[in-house]
N, C-alpha and C positions, 0 to 999 in steps of 0.2 A: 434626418441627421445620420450622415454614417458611424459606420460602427465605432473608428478608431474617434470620431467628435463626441462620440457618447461613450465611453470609455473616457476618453479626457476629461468629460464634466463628471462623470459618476464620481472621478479620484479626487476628484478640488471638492467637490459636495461633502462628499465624507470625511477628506481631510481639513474643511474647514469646519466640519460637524466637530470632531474630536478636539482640532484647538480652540474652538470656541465653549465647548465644556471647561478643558483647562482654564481657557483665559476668566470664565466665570468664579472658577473654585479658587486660581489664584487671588482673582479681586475680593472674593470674602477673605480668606486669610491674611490678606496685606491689611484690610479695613480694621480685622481685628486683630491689630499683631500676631497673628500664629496663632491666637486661643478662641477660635471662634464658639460661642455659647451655642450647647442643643440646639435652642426653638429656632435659630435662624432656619439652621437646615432642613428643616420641613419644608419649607417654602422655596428650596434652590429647582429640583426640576419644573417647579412651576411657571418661576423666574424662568428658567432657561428656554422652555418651549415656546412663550411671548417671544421672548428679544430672536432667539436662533433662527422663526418664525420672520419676521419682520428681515434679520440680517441676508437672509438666503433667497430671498424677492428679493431684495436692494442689491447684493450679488448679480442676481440671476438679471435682471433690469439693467443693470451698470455693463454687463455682457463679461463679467470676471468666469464666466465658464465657457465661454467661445474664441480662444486665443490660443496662440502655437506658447508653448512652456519658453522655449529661445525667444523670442522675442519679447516676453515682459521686460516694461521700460520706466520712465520717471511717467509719461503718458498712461499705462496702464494704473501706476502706483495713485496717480492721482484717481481715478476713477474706482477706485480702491477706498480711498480716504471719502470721497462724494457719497458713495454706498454706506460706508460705516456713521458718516452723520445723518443720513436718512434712517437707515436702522435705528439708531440710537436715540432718536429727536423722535419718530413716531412710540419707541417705547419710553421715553421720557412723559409724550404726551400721555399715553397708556394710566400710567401710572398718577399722573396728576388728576385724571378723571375717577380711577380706581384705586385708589391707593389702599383703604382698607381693606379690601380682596387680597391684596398682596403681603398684609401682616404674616409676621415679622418680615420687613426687607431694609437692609441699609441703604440709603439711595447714593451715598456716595463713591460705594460699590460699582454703580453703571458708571460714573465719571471714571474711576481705576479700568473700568473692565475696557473701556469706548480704547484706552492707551492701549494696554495689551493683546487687544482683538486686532488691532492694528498693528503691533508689534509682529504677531507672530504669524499671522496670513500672510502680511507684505514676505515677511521671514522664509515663509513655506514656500511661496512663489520664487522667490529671489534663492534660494539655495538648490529647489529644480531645476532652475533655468543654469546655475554652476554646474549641477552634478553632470548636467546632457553639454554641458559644454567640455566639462573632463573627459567625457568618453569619446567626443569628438574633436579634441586639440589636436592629438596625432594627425590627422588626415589633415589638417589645417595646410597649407604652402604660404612660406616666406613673401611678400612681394613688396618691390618697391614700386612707389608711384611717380611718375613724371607730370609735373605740371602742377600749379597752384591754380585750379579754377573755381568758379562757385560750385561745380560738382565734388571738388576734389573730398571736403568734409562728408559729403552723403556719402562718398565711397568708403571715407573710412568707419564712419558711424555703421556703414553695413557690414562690414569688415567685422569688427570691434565686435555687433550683437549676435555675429555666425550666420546671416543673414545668407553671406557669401564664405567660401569656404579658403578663404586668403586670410593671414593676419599682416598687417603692412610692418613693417622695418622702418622704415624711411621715405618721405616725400622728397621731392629733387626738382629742384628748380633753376634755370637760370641764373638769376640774382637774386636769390631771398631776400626777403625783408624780414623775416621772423625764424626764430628759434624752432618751433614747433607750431603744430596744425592738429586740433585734435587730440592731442597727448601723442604725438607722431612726429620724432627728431625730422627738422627741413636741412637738407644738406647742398649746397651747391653741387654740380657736374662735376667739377675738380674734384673736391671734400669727397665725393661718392666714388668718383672711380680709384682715389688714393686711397678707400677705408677697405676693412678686412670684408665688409657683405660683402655675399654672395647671395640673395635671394631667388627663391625658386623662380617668380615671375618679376616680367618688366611690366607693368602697366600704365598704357596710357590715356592720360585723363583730357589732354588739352587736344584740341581740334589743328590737323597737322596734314597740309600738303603731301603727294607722294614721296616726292623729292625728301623736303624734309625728315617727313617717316621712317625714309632709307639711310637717311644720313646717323639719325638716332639709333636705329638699331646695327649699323655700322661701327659705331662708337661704345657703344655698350653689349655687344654681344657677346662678349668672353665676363661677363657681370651675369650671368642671366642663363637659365635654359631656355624659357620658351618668354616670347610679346605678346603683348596681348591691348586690345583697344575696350575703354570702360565704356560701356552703354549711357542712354536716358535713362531708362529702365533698371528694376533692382536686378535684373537679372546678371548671371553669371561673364563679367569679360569676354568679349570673343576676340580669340585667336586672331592675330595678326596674319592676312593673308597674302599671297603677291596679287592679287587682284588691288589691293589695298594701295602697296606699293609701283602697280601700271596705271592704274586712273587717274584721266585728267581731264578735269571737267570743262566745257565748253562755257565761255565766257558772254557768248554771245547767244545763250538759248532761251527762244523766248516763246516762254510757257504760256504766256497771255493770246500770243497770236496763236498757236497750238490749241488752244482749249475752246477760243471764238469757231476756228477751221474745224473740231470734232465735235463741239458741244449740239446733243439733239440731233444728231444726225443717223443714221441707220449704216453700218461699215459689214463689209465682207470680207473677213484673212482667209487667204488659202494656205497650208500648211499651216494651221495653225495650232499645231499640236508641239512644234519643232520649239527650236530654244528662241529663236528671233519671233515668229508666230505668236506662240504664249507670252510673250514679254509686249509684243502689239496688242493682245487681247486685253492684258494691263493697263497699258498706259491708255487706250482707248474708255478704256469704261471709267479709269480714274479722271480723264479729262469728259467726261458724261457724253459718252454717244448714247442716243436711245436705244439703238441695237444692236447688237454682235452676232454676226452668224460667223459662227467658228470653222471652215472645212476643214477637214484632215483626211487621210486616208488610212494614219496607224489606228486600228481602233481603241487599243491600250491609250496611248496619248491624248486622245481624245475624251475619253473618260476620267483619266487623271484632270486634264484642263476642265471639262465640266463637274468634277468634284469640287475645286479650288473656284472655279464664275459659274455658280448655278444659275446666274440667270440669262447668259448664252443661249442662243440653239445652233445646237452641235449638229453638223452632218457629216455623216460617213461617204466619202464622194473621192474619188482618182479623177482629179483634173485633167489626164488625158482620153476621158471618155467625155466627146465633146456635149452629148447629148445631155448627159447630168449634170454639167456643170452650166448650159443652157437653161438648163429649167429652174437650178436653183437661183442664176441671178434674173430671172424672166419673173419666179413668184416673190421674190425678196426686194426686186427694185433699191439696191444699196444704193445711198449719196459716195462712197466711195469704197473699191475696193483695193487692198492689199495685197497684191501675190507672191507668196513669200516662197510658195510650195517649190520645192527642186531638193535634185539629189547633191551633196555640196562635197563629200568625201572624195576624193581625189584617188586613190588606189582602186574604191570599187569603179569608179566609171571609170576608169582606165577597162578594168577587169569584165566592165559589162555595157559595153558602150553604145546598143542598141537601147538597156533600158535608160540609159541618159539621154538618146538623143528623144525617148518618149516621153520620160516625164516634164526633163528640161525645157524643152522645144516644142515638142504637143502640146503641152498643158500647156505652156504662155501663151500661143495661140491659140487656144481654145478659150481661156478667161478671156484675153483680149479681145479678140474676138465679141464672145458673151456679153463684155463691155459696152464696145461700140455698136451693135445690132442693138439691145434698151436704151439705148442713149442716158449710160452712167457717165454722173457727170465729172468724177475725180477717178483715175486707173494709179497704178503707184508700182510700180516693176522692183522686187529688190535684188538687186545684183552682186556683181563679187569683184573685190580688185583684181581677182584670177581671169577675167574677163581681159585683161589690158595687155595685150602681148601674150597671147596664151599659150603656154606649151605643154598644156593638158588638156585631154576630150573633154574634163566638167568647164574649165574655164572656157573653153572656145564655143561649146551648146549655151553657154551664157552671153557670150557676143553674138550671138546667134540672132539669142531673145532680145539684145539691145538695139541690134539691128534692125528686126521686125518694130520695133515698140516706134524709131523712132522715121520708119519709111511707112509704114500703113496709113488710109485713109481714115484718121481718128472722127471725121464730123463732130461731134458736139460732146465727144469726150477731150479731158483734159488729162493726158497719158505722158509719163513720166517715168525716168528710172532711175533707182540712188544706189549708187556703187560705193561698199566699202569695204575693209579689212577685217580680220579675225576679230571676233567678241570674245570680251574675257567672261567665261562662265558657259558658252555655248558647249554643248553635246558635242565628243569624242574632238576637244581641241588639245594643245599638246598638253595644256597646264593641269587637268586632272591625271594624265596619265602621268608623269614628274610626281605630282604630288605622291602616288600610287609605290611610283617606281623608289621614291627615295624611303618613303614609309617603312617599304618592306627590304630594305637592304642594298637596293640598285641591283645592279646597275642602272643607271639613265640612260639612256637610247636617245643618242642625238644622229639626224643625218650628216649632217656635213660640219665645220668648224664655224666656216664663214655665215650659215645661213642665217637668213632675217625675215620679223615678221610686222606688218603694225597690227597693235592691239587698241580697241577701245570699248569703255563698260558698255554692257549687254543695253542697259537703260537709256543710257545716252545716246548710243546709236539709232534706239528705235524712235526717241523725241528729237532728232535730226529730219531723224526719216517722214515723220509727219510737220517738222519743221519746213523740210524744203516742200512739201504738198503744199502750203501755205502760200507759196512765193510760183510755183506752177506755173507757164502759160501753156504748156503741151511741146513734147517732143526731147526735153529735156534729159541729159544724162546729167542728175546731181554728182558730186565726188563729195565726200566729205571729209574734214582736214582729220587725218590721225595720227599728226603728229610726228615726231622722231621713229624709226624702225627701230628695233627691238633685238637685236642679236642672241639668238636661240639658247646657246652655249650658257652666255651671262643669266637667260634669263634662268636657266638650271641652276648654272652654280649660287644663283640669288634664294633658289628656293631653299637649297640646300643648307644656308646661312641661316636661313626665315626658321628652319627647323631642326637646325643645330645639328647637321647630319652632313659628314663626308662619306659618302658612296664614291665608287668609279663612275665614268663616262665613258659610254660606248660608242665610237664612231660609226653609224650604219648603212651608209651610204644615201644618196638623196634616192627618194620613190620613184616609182613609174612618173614621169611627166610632173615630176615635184619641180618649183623653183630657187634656186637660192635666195632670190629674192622678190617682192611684188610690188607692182608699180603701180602705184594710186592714178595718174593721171600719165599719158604720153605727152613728150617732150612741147612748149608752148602750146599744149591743147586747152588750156584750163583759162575759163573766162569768169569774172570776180558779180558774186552777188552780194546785195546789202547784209547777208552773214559773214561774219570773216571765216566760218565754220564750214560754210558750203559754197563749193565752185562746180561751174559747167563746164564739162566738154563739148569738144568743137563737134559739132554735127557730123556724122557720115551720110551722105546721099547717093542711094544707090537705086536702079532701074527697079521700079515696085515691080513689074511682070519677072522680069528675071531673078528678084533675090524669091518669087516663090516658087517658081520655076524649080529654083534651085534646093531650097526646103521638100518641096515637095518628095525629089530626087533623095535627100539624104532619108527624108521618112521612109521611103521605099527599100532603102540599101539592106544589105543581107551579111556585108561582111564589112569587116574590122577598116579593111583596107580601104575599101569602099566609100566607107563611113569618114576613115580619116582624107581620102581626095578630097571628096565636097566639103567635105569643113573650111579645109587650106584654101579653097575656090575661093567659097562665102568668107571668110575672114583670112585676108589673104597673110596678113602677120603673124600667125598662125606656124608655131615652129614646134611640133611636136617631140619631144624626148621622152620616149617611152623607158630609159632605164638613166633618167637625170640627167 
């Protein structure tokens, strides 16, 4: 037991030692109106060490000394009352066996004392559990609640015992049907935005589309500093995020063919230390592969991920050294691998475009490769909409790899690649840095006015990604639907709103080989599979000796210039704008 548990029981022990003295001494004096005779009192500490004896087991048994002081409830009180008739019934029986040992005693003294033993413990409990709650009201926040759902009462019963540190104002609903919820005034939308509250939080209790979510907090934002979304869990509201308010979930995802396609199977990620990587490593083990071999090449990331899936084996491995990534899929023989691994940042490979054409380019050749020499029978390339019209060194070493995946001689692998748009939540994408930037004052650093992005959750996109594995016949560019684009600008000054903060907007101009916008699919390339979530592009076929011909030549290249020729060669749409 730690210390502050044993300190808590030592204070209820003691103080239920002292009021159960009391409660004894008052039951003789009430018994004998106020004049209690000599000879009784002989016999009171004797009395007292049977019964205090008997009540402090029935306590200690009942678990009335292993509880937080805040949360004593009508639940404890009873367990309270259950303890005091076991005490009380065993020294009843005490006495009817022994009675004359116990001379002089008035027996109806225990029926007085059984009332006031119970008065004043419930008492002792119940005016701790006030006093920690007087010291803690100040720090309390105002909130209102949206939504009448079967949660809505737990929240505020949590609410109400300090549980969480919100006292509610007001529940808000639609169309009420009731006055109150809880001892918790129910006001209509109207009735709430006409009344004088102002509560510190919005909280929302009912389960709410993006869309919706945006419209809510649109409407109620001058009512409110901060939103917040109520959990399962007793834990604390969390914070309304715009990841909250971008996600849309795929209607068409089907978990069951997903989990038949991983379940027992032995899987290999490359990069899998990265934001999309570790999010594969998830959704892989939760849908039961027997195996995961993690590679990564940060070693920090690697270790992070094998702290959180201990039962992984992690290898430290650069996909562009063809040799070790031979050996590891030659001794692991995966049912399928994942190559997530590449450099995705857009300004460094601009900056360092030898090491993109190595990791991007080599290392896909090199897994691939690896692949088809063991004859693995699932490959899964993930690619990037920056592929589609590229006017940056990362995206066009990405058409590169799509190119290779879909002109090499795969024999008895079934090799694949699913192309899509920014993840909300991945590493150094714009939405942490906004967050960052408006946090601390702004300004916000937007490139351009005009520019757009599509976004979709980190989760979803990777149950796509194994989705379209599913549906596989080999050579395939998946695309997957994401939706409406996203206009940068809005999505700042959304966040801005989200956290009740007007900063400036900096116009910065667009990056090296940045685009204004990005194209999920080229113009009628897109061919419809039984997902309404995922479509293929139209095949490119190109002379297998000359596209490695031509690889070969760009792995060779020594300069920038060099580098960008053969790119433009090999993907000839290929419009580089190194300054936007």
């Amino acid at each position: 037991m730690r210390a502050t548990k044993r300190s808590r029981a030592l204070f209820f022990f003691l103080g239920d030692f002292f009021l159960s003295l009391l409660s004894l001494f008052l039951a003789y004096e009430l018994r004998f109106n106020f004049s209690v005779p000599q000879e009784y009192w002989s016999g009171f500490f004797k009395i007292f060490a049977f019964l205090f004896s008997f009540k402090a087991l029935a306590l200690y048994f009942f678990k009335q000394y292993h509880f937080t002081w805040r949360y004593y409830s009508l639940h404890e009180f009873k367990k309270l009352f259950l303890a005091h008739l076991v005490a009380y019934g065993a020294m009843a029986l005490l006495l009817a066996l022994f009675y004359p040992y116990f001379l002089p005693f008035p027996r109806s003294a225990l029926v007085i004392d059984l009332f006031l033993s119970l008065l004043l413990l419930s008492g002792f409990r119940i005016a701790k559990r006030l006093y920690l709650e007087s010291l803690q009201r100040p720090l309390f926040k105002t909130a209102a609640i949206y939504g009448i759902t079967p949660q809505t009462k737990h929240l505020i019963d949590s609410f109400q015992s300090g549980a969480l540190e919100y006292k509610p104002q007001v529940v808000i609903e639609k169309d009420p049907t009731s006055d109150y919820i809880g001892g918790v005034k129910v006001m209509s939308e109207e009735e709430f935005l006409q009344s004088s509250l102002q509560p510190h939080a919005f909280i929302i209790a009912k389960e709410l589309e993006a869309k919706e979510l945006d419209n809510v907090i649109e409407r109620f934002k001058h009512k409110t500093q901060e939103f917040r979304i109520a959990t399962l869990t007793k834990e604390e509201p969390k914070p309304v995020e715009i990841e909250d308010l971008l996600a849309r979930k795929p209607k068409d995802l089907d978990l069951e063919a997903i989990e038949r396609f991983i379940k027992n199977k032995k899987v290999l990620i490359t990069g899998a230390g990265g934001s999309i990587g570790s999010e594969l490593v998830r959704q892989c083990e939760a849908f039961g592969a027997q195996k995961i071999v993690a590679v990564e090449m940060s070693e920090y990331n690697l270790y992070q991920l094998s702290e959180n899936h201990p039962n992984i084996v992690p290898i430290l491995c650069d996909v562009s050294q063809k040799e070790e990534i031979d050996e590891i899929v030659s001794l692991h023989k995966p049912d399928l691998i994942i190559h997530a691994a590449a450099y995705k940042h857009v300004p460094l490979c601009e900056l360092n475009p030898k090491a993109a054409i190595k990791n991007n380019i080599l290392g896909t050749i090199n897994t691939i490769d690896a692949a088809i020499d063991h004859h693995i029978p699932h490959f899964i390339l993930i690619s990037t909409d920056k592929a589609v019209n590229p006017t940056n060194i990362m995206g066009a070493t990405k058409r590169v790899c799509e190119l290779y995946a879909q002109n090499i001689d795969t024999k008895k692998t079934i090799l694949s690649a699913v192309r899509f748009g920014n993840v909300l939540g991945s590493s150094g994408s714009v939405i942490p840095k906004f967050r960052s930037q408006i946090l601390s004052g702004g300004p916000v650093t937007v490139t351009h006015p005009q520019i757009t992005r599509y976004f979709m959750l980190i989760s979803e996109a990777c149950q796509l990604v194994l989705q379209s594995a599913t549906i596989a016949k080999g050579k395939e560019i998946f695309i997957l639907d994401m939706g409406e684009p996203v206009k940068i600008l809005d999505l700042a000054k959304k966040m801005m709103r989200l956290y009740n903060k007007e900063v400036p907007i900096e116009f910065i101009g667009l990056r090296p080989g940045e685009k204004l916008y990005e194209e999920l699919l080229l113009e009628g390339a897109e061919e419809k599979t039984r997902y309404n979530s995922i479509f293929i592009a139209k095949p490119t076929t190109l002379d297998r000796q000359d596209l490695h011909r031509w690889i070969q030549e760009l792995l060779k290249a020594k300069s920038k210039e060099r580098i960008l020729t053969i790119l433009r060669h090999l993907v000839p749409e290929f419009r580089h704008k190194p300054h936007g």
